[in-house]
N, CA, C and O of each residue as an XYZ file, in Angstrom:
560
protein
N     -14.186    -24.954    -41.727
C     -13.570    -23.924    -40.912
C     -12.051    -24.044    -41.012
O     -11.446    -25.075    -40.717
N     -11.458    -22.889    -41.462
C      -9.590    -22.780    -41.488
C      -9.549    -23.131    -40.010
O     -10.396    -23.015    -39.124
N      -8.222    -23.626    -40.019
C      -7.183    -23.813    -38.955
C      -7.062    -22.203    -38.470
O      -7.741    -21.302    -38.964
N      -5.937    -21.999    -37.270
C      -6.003    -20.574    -36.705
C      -4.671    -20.785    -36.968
O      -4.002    -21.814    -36.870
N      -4.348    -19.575    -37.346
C      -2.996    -18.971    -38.058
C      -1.992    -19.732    -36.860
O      -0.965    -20.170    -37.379
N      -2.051    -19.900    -35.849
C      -1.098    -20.451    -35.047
C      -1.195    -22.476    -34.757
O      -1.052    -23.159    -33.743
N      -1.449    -22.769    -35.975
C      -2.066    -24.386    -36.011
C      -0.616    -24.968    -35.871
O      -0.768    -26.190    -35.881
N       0.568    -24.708    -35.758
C       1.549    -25.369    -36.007
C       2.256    -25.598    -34.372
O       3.039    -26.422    -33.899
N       1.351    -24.132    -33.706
C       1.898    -24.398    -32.395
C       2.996    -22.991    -32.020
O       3.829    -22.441    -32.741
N       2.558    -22.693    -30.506
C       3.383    -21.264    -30.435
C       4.416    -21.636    -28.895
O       4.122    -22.461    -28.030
N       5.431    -20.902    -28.922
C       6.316    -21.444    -28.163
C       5.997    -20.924    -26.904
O       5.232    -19.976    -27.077
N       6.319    -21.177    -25.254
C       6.528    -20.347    -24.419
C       7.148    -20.404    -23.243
O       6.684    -21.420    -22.725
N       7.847    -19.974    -22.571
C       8.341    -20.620    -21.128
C       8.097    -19.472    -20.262
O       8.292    -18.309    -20.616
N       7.691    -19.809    -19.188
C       8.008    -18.548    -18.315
C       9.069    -18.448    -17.487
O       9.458    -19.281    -16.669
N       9.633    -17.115    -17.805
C      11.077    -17.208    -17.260
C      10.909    -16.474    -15.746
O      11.909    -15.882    -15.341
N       9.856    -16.475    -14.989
C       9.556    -15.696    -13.794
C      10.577    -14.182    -13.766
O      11.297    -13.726    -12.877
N      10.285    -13.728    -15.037
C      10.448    -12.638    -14.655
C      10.001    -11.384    -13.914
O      10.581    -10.307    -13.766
N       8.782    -11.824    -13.477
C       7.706    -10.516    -12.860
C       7.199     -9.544    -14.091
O       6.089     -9.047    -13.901
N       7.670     -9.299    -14.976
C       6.805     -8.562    -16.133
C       5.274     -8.480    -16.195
O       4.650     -7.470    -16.516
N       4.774     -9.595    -15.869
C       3.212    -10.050    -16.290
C       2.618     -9.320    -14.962
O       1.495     -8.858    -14.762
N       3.617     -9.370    -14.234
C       2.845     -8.625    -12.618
C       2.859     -7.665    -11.959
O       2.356     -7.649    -10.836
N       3.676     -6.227    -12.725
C       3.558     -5.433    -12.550
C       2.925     -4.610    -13.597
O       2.361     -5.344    -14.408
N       2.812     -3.402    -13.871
C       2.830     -1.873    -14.818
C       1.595     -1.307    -14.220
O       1.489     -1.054    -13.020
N       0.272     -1.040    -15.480
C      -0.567     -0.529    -15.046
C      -1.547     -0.736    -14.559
O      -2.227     -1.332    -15.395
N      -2.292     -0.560    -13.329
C      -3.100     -0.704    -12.248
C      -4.611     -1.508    -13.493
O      -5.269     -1.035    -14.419
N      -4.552     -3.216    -12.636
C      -5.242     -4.220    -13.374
C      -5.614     -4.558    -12.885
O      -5.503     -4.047    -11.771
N      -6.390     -5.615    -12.954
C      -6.923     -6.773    -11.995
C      -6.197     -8.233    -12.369
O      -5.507     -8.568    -13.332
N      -6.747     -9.098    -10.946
C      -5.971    -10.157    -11.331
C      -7.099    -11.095    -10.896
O      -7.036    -11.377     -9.699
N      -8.040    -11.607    -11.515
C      -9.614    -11.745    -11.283
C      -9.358    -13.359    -10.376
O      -8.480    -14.136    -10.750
N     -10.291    -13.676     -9.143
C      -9.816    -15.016     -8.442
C     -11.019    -15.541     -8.148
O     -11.793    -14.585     -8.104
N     -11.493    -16.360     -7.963
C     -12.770    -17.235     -7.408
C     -12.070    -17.422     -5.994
O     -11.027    -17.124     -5.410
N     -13.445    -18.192     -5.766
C     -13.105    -19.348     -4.426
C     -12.404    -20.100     -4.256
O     -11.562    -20.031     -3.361
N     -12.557    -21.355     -5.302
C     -11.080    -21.882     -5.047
C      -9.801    -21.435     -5.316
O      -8.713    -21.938     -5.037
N     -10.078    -20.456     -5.878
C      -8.370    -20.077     -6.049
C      -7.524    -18.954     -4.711
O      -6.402    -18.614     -4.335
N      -8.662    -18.786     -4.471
C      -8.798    -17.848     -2.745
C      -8.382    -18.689     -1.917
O      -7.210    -18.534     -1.575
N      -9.126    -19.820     -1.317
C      -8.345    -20.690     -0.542
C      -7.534    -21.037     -0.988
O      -6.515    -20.649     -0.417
N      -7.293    -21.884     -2.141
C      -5.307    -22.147     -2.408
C      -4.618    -21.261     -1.883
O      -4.008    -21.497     -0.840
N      -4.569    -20.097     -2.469
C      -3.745    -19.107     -2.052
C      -3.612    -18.821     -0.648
O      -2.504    -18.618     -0.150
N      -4.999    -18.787      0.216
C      -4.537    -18.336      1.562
C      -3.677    -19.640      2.278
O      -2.691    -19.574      3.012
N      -4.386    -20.796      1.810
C      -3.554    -22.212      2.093
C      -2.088    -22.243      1.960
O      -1.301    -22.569      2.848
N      -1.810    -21.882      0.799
C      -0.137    -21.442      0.462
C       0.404    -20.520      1.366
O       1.565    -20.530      1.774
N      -0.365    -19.822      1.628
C       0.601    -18.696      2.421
C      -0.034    -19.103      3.840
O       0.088    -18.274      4.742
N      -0.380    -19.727      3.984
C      -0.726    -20.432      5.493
C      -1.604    -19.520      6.406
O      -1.638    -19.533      7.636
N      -2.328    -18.705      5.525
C      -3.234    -17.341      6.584
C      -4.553    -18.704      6.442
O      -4.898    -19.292      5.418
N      -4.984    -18.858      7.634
C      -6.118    -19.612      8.177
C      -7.394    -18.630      7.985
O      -8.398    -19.169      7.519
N      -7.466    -17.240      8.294
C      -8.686    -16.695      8.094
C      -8.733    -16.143      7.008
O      -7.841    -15.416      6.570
N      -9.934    -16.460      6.352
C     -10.397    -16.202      4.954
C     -10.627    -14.889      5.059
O      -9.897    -14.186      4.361
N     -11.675    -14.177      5.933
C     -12.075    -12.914      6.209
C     -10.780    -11.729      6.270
O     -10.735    -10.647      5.685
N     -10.011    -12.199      6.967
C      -8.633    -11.540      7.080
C      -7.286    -11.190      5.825
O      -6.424    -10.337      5.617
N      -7.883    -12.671      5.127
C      -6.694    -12.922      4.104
C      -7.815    -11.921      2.839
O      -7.197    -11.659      1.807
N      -8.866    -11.550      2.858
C      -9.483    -11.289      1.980
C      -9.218     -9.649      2.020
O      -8.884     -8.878      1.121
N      -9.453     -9.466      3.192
C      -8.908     -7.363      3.965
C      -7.712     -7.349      3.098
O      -7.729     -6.403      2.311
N      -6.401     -8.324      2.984
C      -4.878     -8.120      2.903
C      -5.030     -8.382      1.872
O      -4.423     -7.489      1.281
N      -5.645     -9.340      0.790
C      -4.963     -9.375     -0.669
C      -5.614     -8.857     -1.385
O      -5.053     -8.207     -2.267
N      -7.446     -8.907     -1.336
C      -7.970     -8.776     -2.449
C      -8.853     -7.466     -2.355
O      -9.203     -6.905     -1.317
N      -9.158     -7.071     -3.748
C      -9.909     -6.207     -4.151
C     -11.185     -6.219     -4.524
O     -11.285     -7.302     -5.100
N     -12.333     -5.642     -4.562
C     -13.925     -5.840     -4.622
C     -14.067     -5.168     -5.831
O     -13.669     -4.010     -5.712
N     -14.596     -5.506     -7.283
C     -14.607     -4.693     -8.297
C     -16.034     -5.005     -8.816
O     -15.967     -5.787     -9.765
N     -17.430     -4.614     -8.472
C     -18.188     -4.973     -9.114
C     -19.030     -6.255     -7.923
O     -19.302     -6.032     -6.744
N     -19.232     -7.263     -8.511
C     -19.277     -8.559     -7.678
C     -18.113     -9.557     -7.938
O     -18.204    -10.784     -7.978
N     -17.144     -8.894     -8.085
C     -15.946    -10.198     -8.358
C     -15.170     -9.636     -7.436
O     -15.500     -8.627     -6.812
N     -13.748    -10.441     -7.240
C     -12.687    -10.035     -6.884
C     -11.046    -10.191     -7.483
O     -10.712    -11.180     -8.136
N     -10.575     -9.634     -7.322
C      -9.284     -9.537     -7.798
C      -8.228     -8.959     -6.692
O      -8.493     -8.033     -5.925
N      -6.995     -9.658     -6.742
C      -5.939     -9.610     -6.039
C      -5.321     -8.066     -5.935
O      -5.013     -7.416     -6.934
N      -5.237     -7.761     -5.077
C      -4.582     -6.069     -5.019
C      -3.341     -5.858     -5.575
O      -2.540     -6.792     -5.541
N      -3.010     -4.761     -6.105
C      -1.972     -3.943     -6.488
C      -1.589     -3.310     -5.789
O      -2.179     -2.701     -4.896
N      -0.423     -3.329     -6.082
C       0.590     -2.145     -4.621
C       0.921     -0.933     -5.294
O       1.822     -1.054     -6.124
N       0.334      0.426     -5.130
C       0.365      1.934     -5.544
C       1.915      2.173     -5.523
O       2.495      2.602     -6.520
N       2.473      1.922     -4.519
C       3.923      2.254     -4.306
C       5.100      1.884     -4.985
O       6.199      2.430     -5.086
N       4.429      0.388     -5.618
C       5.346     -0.282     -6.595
C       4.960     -0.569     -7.997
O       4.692     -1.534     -8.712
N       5.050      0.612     -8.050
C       4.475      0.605     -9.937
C       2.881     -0.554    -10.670
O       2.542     -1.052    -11.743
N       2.318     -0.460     -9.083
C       1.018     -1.030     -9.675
C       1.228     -3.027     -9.490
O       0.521     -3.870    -10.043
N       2.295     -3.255     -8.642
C       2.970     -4.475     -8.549
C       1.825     -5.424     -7.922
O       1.293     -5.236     -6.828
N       1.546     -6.476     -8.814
C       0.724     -7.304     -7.652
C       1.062     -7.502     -6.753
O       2.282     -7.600     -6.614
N      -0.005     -7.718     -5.365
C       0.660     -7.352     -4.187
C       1.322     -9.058     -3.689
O       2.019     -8.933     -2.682
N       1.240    -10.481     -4.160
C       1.892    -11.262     -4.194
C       3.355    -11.748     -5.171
O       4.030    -12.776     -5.218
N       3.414    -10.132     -6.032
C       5.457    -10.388     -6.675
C       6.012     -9.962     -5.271
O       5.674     -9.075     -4.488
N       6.941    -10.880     -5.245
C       7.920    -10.453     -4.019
C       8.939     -8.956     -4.278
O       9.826     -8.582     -5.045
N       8.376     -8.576     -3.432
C       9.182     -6.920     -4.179
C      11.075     -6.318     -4.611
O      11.784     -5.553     -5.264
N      11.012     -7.320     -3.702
C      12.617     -7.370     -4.223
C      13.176     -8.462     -5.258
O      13.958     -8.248     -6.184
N      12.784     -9.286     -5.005
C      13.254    -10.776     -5.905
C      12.289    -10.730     -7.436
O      12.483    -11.523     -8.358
N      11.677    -10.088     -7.448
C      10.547    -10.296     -8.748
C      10.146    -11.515     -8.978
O      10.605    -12.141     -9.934
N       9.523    -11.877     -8.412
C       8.705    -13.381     -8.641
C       7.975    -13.344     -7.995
O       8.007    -12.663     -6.970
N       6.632    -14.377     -8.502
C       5.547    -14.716     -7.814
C       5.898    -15.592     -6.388
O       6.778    -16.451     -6.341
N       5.276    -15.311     -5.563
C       5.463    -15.917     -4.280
C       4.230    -17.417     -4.123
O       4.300    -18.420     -3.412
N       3.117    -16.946     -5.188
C       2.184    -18.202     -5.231
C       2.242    -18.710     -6.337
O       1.229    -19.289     -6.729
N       3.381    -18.671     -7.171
C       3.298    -19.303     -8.506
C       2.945    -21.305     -8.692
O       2.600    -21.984     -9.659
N       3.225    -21.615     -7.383
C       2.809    -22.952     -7.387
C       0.620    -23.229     -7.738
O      -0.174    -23.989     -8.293
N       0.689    -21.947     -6.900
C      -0.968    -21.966     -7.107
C      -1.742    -20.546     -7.436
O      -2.784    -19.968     -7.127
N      -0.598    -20.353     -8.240
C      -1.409    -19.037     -9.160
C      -2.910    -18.747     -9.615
O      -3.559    -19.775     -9.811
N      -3.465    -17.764     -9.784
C      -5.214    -17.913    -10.377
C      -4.749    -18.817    -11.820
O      -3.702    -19.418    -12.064
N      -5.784    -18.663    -12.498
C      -6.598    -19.548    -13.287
C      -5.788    -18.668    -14.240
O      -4.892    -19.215    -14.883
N      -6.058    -17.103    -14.426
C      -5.304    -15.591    -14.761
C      -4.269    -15.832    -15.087
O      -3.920    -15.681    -16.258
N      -3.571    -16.223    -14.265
C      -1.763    -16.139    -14.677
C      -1.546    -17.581    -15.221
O      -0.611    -17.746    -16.004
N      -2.321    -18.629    -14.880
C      -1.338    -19.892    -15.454
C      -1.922    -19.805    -17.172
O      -1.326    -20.538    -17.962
N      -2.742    -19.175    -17.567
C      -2.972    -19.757    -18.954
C      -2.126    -18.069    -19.625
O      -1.918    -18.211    -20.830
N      -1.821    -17.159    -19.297
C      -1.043    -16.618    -19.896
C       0.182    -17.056    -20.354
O       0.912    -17.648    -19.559
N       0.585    -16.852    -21.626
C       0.442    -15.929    -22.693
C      -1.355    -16.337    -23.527
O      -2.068    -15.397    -23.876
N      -1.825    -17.835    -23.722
C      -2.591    -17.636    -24.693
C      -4.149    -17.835    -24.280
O      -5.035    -18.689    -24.321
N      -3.929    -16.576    -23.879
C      -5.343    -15.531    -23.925
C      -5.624    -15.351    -25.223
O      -4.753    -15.317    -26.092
N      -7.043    -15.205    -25.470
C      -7.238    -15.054    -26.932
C      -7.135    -13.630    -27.588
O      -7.131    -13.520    -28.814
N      -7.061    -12.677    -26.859
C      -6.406    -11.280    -27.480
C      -5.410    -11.556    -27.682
O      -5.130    -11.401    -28.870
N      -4.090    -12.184    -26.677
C      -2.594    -12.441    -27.269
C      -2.768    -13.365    -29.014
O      -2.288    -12.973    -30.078
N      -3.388    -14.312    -28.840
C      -3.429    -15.078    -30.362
C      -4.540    -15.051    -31.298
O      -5.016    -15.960    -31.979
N      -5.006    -13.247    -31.143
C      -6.417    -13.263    -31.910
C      -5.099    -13.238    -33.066
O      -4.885    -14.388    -33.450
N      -4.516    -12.600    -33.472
C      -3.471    -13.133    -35.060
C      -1.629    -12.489    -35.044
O      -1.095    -11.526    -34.492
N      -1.299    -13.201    -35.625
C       0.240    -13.119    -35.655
C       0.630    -11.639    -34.988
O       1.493    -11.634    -34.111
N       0.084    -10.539    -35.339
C       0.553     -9.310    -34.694
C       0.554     -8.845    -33.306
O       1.315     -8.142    -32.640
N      -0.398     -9.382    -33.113
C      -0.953     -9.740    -31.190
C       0.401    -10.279    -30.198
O       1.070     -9.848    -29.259
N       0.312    -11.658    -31.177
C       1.312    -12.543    -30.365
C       2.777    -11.777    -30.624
O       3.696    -11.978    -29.829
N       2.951    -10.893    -31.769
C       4.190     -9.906    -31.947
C       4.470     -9.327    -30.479
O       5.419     -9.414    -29.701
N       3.181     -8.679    -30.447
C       3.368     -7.887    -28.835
C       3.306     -8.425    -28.059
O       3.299     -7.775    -27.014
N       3.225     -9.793    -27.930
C       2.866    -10.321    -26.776
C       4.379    -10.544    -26.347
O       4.781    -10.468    -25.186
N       5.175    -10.837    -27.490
C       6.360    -11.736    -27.722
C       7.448    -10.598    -26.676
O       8.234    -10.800    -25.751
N       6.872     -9.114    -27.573
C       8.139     -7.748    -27.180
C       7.865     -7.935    -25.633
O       8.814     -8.093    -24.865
N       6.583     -7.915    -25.194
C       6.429     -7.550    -23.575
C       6.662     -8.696    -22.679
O       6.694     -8.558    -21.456
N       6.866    -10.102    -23.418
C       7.211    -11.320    -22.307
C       8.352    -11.546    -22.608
O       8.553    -10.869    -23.616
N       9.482    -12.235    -22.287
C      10.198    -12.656    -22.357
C      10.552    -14.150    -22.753
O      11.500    -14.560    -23.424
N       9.377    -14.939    -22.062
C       8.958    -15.974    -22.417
C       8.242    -16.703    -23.991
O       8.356    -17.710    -24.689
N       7.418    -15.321    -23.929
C       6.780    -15.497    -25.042
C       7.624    -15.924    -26.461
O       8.660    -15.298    -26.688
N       7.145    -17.103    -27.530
C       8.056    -17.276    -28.335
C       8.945    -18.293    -28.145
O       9.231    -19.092    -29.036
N       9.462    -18.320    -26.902
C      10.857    -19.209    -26.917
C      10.356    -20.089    -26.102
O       9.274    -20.007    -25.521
N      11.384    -21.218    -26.027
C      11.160    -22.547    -24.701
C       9.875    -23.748    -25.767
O       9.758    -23.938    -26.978
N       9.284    -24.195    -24.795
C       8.591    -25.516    -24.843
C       7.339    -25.016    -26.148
O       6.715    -23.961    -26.038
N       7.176    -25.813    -27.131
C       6.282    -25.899    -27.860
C       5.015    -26.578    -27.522
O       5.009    -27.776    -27.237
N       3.305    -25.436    -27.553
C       2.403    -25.884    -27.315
C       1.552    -25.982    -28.569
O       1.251    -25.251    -29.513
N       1.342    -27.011    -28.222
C       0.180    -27.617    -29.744
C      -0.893    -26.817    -29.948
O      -1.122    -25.918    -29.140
N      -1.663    -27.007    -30.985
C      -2.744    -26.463    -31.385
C      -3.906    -26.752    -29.986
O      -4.439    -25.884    -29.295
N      -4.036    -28.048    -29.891
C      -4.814    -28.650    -28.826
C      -4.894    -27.595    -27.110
O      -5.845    -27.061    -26.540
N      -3.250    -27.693    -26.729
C      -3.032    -27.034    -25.513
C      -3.122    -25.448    -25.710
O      -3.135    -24.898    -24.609
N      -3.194    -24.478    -26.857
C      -3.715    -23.472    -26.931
C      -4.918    -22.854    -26.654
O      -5.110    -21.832    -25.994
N      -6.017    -23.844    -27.437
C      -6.971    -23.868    -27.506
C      -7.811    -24.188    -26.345
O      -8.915    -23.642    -26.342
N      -7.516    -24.983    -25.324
C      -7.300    -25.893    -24.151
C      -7.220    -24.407    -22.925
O      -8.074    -23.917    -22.185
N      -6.378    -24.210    -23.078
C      -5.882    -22.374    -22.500
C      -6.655    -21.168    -23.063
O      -6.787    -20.337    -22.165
N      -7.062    -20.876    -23.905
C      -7.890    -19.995    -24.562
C      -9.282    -19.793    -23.844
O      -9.879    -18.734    -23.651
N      -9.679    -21.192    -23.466
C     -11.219    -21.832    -23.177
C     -11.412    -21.505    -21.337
O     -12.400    -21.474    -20.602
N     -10.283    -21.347    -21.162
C     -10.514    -21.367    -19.382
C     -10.360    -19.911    -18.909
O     -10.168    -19.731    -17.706
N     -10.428    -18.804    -19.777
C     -10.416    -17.701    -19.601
C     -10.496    -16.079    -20.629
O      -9.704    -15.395    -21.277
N     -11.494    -16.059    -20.382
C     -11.982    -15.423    -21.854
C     -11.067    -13.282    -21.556
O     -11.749    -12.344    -21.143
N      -9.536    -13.158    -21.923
C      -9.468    -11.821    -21.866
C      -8.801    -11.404    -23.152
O      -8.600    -10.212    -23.385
């Protein structure tokens, strides 16, 4: 079996720009534990309550709401500052972005991935290992 065109390792930092968390109306898919972290972080004690305010019902899953008013903004980017407000305990979703395996199905992917992040490309070099590692914990 070849190596994957990105065997040498692809760069990335996130520069918290909010990019990844706004445009068009998405999901931002969360389990259980990542439900309590989050309500834990933001210190809302009722699950039932914190579930009315953030999240969305799509099917049998859930995903974090979007704000209509703000260009589709997840409803945890802080709306003025552009940044994640739970980036310490982000879903599963946002920490392995950029390498999703559509971003590094092959060099042209990660092209676009590169134009629409800012991050993408530049900063800290991840190995073949930690790609692959990230790829595996979330299949989009």
């Amino acid at each position: 079996m070849s190596e994957p065109w990105y065997a040498e390792g692809l760069r990335f930092e996130c520069t918290q720009c909010g990019d990844c968390c706004t445009g068009a109306p998405g999901y931002v898919w969360v389990n259980q534990e990542e439900i309590e972290a989050i309500a834990a972080h933001l210190g809302e004690e009722d699950l039932d309550a914190f579930r009315a305010k953030y999240l969305k019902k799509h099917g049998t899953r859930l995903s974090l709401k979007d704000v209509e008013e703000r260009n589709y903004d997840c409803i945890l980017l802080h709306p003025t500052e552009r940044r994640c407000t739970i980036y310490a305990v982000r879903p599963r979703q946002c920490r392995t972005w950029p390498f999703w395996g559509s971003n590094v199905k092959s060099p042209e992917s990660w092209e676009n991935t590169c134009e629409a992040c800012p991050g993408s490309g530049k900063g800290q070099l991840y190995s073949l290992e930690q790609i692959e590692e990230q790829k595996q914990k979330i299949r989009i």
